[in-house]
Every structure is written in C-alpha cells, then in structure tokens.
C-alpha positions as CSV (number, residue, x, y, z in Angstrom):
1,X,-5.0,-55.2,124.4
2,X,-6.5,-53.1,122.1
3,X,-4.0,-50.0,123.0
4,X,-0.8,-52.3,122.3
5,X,-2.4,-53.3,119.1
6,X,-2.9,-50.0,118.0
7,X,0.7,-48.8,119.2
8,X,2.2,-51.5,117.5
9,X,0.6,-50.5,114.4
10,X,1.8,-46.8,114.3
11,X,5.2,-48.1,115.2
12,X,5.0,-50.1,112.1
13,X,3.6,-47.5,110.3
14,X,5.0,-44.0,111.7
15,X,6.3,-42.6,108.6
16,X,2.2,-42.2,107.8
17,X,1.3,-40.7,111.3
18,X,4.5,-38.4,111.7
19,X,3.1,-35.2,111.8
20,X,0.3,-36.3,114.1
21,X,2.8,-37.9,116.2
22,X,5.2,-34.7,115.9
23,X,2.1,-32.4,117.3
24,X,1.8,-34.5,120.2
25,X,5.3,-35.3,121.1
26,X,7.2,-32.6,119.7
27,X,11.0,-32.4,120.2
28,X,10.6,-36.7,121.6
29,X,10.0,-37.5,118.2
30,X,13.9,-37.5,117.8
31,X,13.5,-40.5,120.4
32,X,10.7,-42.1,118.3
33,X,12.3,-42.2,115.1
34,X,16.1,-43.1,116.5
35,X,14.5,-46.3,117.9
36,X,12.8,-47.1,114.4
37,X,15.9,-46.4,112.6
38,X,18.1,-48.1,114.8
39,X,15.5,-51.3,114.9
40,X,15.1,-51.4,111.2
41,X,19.1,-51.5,110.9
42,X,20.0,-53.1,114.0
43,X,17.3,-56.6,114.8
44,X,17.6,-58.8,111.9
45,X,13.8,-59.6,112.7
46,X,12.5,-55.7,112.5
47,X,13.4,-55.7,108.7
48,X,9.7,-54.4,108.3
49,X,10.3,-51.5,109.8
50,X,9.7,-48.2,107.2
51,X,13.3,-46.8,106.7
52,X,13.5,-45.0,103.7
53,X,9.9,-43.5,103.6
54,X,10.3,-42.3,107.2
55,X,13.3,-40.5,106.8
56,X,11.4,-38.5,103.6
57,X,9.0,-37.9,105.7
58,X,11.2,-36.6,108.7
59,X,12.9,-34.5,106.2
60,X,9.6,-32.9,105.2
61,X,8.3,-32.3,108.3
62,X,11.8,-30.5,109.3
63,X,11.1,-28.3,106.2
64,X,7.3,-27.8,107.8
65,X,8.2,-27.2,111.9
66,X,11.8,-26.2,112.2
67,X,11.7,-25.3,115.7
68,X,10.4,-28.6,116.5
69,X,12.3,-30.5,114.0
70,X,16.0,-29.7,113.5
71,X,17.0,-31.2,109.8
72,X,20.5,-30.9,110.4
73,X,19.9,-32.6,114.0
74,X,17.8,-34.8,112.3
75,X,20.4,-36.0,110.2
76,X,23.1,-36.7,113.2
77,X,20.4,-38.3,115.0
78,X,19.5,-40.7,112.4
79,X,23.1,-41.3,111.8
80,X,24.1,-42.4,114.7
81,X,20.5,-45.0,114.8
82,X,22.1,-46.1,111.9
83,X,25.5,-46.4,112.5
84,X,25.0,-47.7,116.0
85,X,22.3,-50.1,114.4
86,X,24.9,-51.8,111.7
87,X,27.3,-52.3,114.7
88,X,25.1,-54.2,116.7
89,X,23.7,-56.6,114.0
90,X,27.2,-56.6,113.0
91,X,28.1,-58.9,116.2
92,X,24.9,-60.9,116.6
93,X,25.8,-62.3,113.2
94,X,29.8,-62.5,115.0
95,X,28.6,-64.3,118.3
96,X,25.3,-65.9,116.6
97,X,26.3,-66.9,113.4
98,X,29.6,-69.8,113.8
99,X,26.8,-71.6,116.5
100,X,24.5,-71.4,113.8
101,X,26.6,-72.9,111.2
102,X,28.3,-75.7,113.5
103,X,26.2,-78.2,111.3
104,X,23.2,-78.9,114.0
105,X,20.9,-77.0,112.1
106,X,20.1,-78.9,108.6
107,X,19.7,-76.0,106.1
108,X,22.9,-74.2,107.4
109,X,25.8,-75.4,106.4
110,X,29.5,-74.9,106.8
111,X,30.1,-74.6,102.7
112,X,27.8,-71.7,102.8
113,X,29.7,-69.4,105.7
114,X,32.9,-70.1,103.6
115,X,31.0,-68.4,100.7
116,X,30.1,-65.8,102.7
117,X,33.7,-65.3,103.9
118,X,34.6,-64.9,100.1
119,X,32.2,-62.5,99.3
120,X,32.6,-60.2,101.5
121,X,36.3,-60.6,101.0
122,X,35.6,-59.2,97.5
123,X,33.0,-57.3,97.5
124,X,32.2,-56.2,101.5
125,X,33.1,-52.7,101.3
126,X,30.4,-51.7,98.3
127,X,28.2,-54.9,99.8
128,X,27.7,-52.7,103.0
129,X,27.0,-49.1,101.5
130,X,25.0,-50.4,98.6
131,X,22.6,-52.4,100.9
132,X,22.1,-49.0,102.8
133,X,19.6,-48.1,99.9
134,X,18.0,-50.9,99.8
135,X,14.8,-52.4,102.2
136,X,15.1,-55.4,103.5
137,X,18.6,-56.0,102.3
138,X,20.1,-53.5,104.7
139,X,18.8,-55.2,107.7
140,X,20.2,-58.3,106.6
141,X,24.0,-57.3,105.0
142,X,25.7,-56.0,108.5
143,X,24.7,-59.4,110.3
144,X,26.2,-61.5,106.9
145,X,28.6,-59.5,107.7
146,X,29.5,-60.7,110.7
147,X,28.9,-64.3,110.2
148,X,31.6,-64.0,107.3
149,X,33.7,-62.4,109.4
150,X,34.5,-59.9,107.7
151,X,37.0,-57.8,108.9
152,X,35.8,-55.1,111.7
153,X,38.0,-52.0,111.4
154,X,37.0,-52.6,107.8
155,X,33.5,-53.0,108.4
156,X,33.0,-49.7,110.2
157,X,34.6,-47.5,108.0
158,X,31.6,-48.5,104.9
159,X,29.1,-48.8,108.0
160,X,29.9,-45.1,108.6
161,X,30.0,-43.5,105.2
162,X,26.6,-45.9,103.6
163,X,25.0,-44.8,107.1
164,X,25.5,-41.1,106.7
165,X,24.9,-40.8,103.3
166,X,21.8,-42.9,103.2
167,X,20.0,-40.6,106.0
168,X,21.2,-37.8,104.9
169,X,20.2,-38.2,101.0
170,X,16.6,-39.7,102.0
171,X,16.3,-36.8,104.6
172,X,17.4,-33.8,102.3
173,X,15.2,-35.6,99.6
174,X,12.1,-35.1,101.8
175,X,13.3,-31.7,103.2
176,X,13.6,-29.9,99.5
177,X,11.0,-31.9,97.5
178,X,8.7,-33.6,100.6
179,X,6.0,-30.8,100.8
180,X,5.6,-30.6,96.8
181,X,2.2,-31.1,95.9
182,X,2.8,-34.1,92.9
183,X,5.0,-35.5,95.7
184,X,2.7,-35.8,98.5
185,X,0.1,-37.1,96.3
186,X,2.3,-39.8,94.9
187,X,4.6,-40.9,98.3
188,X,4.6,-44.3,97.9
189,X,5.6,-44.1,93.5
190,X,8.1,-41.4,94.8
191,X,9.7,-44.0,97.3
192,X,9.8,-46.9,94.8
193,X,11.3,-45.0,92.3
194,X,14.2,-43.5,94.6
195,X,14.4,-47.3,95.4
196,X,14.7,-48.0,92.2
197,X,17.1,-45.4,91.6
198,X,19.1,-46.3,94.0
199,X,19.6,-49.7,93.0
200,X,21.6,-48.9,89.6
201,X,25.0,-49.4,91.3
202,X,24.4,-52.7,92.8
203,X,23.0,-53.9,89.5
204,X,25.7,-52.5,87.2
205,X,28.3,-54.0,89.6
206,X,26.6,-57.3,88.9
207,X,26.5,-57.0,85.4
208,X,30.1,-55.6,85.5
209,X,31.2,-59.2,87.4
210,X,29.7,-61.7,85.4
211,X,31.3,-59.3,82.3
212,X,34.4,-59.9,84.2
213,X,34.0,-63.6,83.9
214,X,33.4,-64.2,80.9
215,X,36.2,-62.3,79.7
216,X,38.6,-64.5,81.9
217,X,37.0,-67.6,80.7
218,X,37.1,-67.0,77.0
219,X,40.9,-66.3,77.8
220,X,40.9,-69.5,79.5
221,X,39.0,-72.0,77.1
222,X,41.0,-72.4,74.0
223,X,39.4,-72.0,70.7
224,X,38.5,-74.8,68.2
225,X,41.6,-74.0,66.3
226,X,43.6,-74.1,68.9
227,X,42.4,-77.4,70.1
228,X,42.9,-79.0,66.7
C-alpha cells in the first residue's frame, strides 16, 4: 500500500522529482510526462495535476541532458498530450453533459447550458486559448465546451493553436531561463508570476466587455432631458 501511496504522490508531484525521475527512466520520461499532460487537460477530475510548472521544468532539464531530453521533441510530445487531451474532455462534456442537464440533477439546470451555449457562441474561440494559461480553468473550459455545444471544427482549430503555444512558451521558458540560479531558487514565485502574466488578456477582455456595455446602455437609456 505503501508503494502506491508513494507513486501517487510523485505523480502528483513530478515536476519536483523530474530530474531524479529522468536519471532513472531516461528517454520514458516522454511517456511519463505525455500521460500527466494529457490527464491534467483531458479528465475533468485530474485538474490537480502540475501543468505549467512541469513543462518549466521539462524545458530545463532539456537544456541540462539533451541526449536524453529532446526540447524540440519535447514540445511535439506535449502538444499532442495536450491537444489530444482537449479533444477528449471536449466529448465527455458532448455525450455527458445534455444527461446531466436533463433536469434530474437539482443544481443543474437547463437555463444554465443555454448560457453556456451563448458564451461560447461569443467568446469560445479566445475562451479556449486563454484557459490554456490558466490552472484549473483549462481542465474545465474544453468540457464546457462541449456541453455548450460549441461548434467542433471550430473548437479544434483554438484547441490546436492555445495547445501549442501554451507548451511551447512554458517549455522554452524553462529551457532558456530554467537553470538560472534566482530562478531555481524562486520556482514556485517564478510560476505564479507567469501565471499572473498570463492572465492579462483574459482580464482586459473582461474589462473591455463590461466597457462594451455600458456604452450600449448609455445609448439606450435616455437622458433626463430627453425624458422630460
């Protein structure tokens, strides 16, 4: 029991044990970290799973053992986890989520999957790609997705591009700046703050809507003057 406990942990945890788990398992890691990638992306109940600081850490390791670890290989491999890991959650919210909103289950309601279907009319394209950069979230946006059912072809074409440019920016990241000594001794501020970073896009595009808004309601309202 003990071993399983102890595996589970560094499966939780394998961005901290990468380079001991890199020495042991050399060119399999690619195995290793393709399942993590694809869980954290693909089970809607792995949203625990380290994403971003893993793929700094990949990236730094590449830069450490190149002959074990390929960063350009790296990058497809993790891609593709990605990719294929969207998809899949993609249709589990498809096939799970119209059962789930048929009205049997109290706090999920019909009202609330026609919301959904709005949104991501709207706003599914930059939804998908922003969410990409974003823990937790990105686990959670491809399977809204599908419940919403929001357009596939449509779906894949943002699942693609957020996929590849998430891995590869957290990856290069790690590769060029991983092995820095302030860096190393800081991981965990580094990863918040490219977190952080990372999040200006989703927050401007809120601030830009509710701008957006209130523009078209002072249009709308008419002005005491008016009224008299």
């Amino acid at each position: 029991m003990e071993f399983f406990t102890d595996l589970f942990h560094i499966f939780l945890h394998v961005d901290e044990y990468l380079g001991d788990i890199v020495r042991a398992i050399g060119v399999w890691t690619y195995v290793l970290l393709f399942l993590v990638i694809f869980a954290e992306t693909g089970l809607v109940v792995t949203p625990f799973l380290p994403g971003d600081s893993l793929l700094f850490a990949a990236g730094a390791i590449a830069a450490l053992v190149p002959d074990t670890l390929n960063v350009v290989l790296l990058i497809l491999v993790l891609s593709a986890a990605a990719i294929l890991g969207d998809t899949v959650n993609y249709w589990i919210g498809h096939w799970v989520g119209p059962k789930a909103f048929s009205g049997k289950v109290r706090f999920l309601k019909q009202e609330h999957l026609e919301r959904t279907n709005a949104f991501y009319a709207k706003h599914g394209g930059k939804t998908i790609i922003l969410a990409r950069f974003v823990p937790i979230v990105r686990t959670f946006a491809p399977f809204v997705a599908g419940i919403g059912a929001m357009n596939y072809s449509k779906f894949i074409v943002y699942n693609v591009v957020g996929g590849i440019a998430w891995v590869t920016i957290f990856t290069l990241l790690g590769y060029f700046f991983g092995n820095v000594p302030f860096v190393q001794h800081n991981f965990e501020y580094v990863i918040i703050a490219i977190v952080l970073i990372s999040l200006v896009p989703a927050v401007w595009e809120v601030i830009a809507e509710k701008l957006r808004i209130r523009r078209e309601t002072a249009t709308v309202l008419p002005t005491k003057e008016t009224a008299d």
